[in-house]
N, C-alpha and C positions, 0 to 999 in steps of 0.2 A: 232694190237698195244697191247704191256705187260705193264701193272701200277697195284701196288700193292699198297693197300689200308692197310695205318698201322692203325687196328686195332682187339681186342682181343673178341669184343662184336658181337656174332653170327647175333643179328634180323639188325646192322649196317647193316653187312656183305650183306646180304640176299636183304634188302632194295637197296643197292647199285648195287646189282647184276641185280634186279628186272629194276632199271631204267636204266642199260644201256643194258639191252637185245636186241638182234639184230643188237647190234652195231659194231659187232667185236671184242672190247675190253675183253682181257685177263686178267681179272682180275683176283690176288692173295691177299691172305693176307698174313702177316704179324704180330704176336702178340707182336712186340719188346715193351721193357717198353720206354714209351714215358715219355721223362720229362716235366713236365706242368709248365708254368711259372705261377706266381698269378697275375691274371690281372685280369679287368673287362668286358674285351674287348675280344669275342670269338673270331675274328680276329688275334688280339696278337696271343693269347693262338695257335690258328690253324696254323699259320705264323712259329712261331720258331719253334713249333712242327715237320714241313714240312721240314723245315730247316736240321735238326737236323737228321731226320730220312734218307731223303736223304745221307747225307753225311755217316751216319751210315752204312745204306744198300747199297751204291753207282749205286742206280738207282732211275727212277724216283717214288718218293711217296706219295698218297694221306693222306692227313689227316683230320678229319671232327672236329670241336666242337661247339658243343648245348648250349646256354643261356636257361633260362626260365625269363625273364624279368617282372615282375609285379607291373604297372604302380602307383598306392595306397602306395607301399612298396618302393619306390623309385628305381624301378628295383631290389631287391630284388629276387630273390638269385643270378640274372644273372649266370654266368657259373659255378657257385658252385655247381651243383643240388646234387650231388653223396655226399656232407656233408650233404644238407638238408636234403635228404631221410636216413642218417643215424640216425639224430639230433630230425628231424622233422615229425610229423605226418599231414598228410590232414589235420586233423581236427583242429591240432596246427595253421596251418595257416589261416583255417578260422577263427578262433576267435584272430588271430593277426592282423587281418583285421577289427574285429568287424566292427561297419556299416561305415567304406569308404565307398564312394560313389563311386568312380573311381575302377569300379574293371575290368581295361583294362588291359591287359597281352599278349603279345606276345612269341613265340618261335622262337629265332636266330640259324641259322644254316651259318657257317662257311666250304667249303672245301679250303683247301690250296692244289695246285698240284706242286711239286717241283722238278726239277733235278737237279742234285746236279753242286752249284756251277754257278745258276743260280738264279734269284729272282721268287718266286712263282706266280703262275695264283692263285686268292682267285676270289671265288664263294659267293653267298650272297642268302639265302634264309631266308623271313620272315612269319610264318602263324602268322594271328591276332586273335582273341578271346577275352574271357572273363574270370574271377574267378566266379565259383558261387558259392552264396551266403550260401546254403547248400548242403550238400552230400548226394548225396542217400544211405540209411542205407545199402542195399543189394550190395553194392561195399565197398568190401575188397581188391581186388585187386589192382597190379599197380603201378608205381610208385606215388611220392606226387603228380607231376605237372599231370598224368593218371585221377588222381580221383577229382582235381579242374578245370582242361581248359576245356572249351566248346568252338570249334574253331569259326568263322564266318561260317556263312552258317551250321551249323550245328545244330544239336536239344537236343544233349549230349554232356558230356563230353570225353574225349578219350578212359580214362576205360572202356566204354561202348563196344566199338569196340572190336569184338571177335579175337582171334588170328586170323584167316583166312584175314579181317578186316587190322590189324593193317599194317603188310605191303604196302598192295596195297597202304592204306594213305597215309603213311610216303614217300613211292615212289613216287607220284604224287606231293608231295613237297618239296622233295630232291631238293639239291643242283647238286645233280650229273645228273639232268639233262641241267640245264647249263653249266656244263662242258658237256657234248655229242653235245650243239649247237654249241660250242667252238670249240672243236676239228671237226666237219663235217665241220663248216665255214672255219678251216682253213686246211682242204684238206687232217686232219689224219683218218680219217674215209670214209666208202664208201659210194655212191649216196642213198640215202633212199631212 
């Protein structure tokens, strides 16, 4: 099976490759400019993206899109993250946070699979965590949401996690592995 995954961000690329390995899936990418609609909603945002890119490339195409959701900030920045980190420093937000008590934060991940002229298969993945309260001085890396999440189950923040690290995470809580249950359940994939 060929789907090509529109997008232009390599560690995506990688991560996505990572979780459907083995699976048959021929995956390509695609760097087309995607138009983003302003929404709050990664869903939305991943939905017409799908849409759109489909019809464009006229075959079937993956589209992924990430919230950072931070419960204290009333969700806050949700799927904006790419303004924050332009806008925003780590440390800006923890002291926009000052002592909330509620420092729940989640990370939304949205895939939209679409062929064209069809309505999309959307995928739903949530890791949960926390903001902490301070940074450790010796991370400078990363992006904003890298250097404040500490997921559940975890004893760091994500920054901490060395390149080597970073993939294999984000793979194991891809979205793209519900779509690999998706497509095996429905007979596009072979016997595992």
């Amino acid at each position: 099976m060929e789907l090509v995954y529109a997008t232009s961000n390599d560690a995506k690329f990688q991560i996505a490759l990572s979780a459907l390995a083995g699976t048959g899936v021929q995956l390509t990418r695609s760097g087309i400019d995607l138009p983003e609609i302003q929404s709050l909603d990664v869903e939305q945002i991943a939905v017409f993206s799908s849409k759109w890119a489909s019809r464009e490339l006229d075959c079937p195409v993956i589209v992924t899109d990430v919230g950072f959701y931070i419960e204290g900030l009333r969700g806050f920045p949700g799927p904006f993250m790419k303004y924050t980190n332009h806008w925003f420093a780590a440390e800006d937000i923890v002291k926009l946070m000052g002592a909330t008590e509620n420092r729940n934060a989640c990370v939304k991940e949205c895939l939209a699979l679409c062929q064209p002229n069809h309505p999309p298969l959307v995928f739903h993945k949530e890791i949960k965590g926390v903001i902490v309260h301070e940074l450790a001085e010796s991370l400078d890396g990363g992006s904003v949401m890298d250097r404040l999440f500490k997921p559940e189950h975890y004893s760091t923040v994500l920054a901490d996690l060395c390149k080597t690290d970073a993939v294999p995470f984000w793979s194991r809580h891809s979205a793209f592995h519900l779509l690999k249950d998706y497509l095996h359940a429905h007979g596009c994939l072979a016997s595992r």
